[in-house]
N, C-alpha and C positions, 0 to 999 in steps of 0.2 A: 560540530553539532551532528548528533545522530539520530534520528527519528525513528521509532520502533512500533510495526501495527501487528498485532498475532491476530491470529482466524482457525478457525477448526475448530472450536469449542462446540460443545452439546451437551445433548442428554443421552446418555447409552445405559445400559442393564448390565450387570455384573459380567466379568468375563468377556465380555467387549473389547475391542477396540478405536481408537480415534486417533489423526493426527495432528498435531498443532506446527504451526507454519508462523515465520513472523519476519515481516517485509522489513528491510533497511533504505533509508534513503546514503544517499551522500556516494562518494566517489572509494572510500577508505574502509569497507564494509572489514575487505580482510587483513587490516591492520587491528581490529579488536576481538580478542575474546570474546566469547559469548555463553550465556548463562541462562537456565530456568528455573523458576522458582513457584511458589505456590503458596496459597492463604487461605485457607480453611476459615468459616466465621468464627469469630471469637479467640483466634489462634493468631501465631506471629507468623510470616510472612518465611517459608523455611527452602533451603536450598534443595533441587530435583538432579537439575544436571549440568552439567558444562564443557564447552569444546572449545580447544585451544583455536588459534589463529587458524594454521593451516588444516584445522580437521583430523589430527596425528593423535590426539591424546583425548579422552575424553576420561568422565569423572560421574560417579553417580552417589546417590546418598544410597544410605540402605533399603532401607524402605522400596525401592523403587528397582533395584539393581538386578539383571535377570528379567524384567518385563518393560522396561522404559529405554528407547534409543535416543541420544542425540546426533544429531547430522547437519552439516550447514553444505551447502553450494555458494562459492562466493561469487563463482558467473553470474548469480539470480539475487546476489546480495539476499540470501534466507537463510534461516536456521531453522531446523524440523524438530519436533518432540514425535517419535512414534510411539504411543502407550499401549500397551498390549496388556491382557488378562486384569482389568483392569477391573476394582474392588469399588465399595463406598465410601472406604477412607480416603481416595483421590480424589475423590469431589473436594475445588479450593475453584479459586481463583487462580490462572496459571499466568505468569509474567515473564516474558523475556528480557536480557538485559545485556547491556553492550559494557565490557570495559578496555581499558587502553593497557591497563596491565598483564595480569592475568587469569587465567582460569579457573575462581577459587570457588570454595563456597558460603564466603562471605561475603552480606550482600553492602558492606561495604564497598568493596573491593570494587563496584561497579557507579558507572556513571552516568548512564543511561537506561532509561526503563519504557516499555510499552506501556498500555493501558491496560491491556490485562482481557481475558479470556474464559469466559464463566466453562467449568468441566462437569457436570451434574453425573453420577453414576450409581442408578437403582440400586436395589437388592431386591 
């Protein structure tokens, strides 16, 4: 079982930036995958980024690619979203999410999820 809390969400103004952080409990942090995702109101729940096990490979959707980092430290059991230049179409709900397999962007593909992280971004 893995427990997942993200933090760093706000309200920022176009062209901004913020970073989102998301704490793991348990001992096995980097035996999983790791995933973020996002939910706009009214919208499905769409995949942002992902990082393999050891932090060797990462994956972004388009949307995002060129302004959005993922990073994890498995010393501190976290995984980071840096969002840079950041628009009002990113305003969602941001979610991080743990799985045992791996690093897709299908939110199948995952088994554990946070509670999620309101991102608000002016214009």
């Amino acid at each position: 079982q893995v427990q997942l809390v993200e933090s760093g969400g706000g309200l920022v103004q176009a062209g901004g930036s913020l970073r989102l952080s998301c704490a793991a409990s348990g001992r096995t942090f980097s035996s999983y995958a790791m995933g973020w995702f996002r939910q706009a109101p009214g919208k499905e729940r769409e995949f942002v980024a992902a990082i393999s096990r050891g932090g060797g490979s990462t994956y972004y959707a388009d949307s995002v690619k060129g302004r959005f980092t993922i990073s994890r430290d498995n010393a501190k059991n976290t995984v980071y979203l840096q969002m840079n230049s950041l628009k009002p179409e990113d305003t969602a709900v941001y979610y991080c999410a743990a799985s045992r397999l791996t690093a897709g962007s299908s939110r199948a593909g995952y088994d554990y999820w946070g509670q999620g992280a309101q991102v608000t971004v002016s214009s």
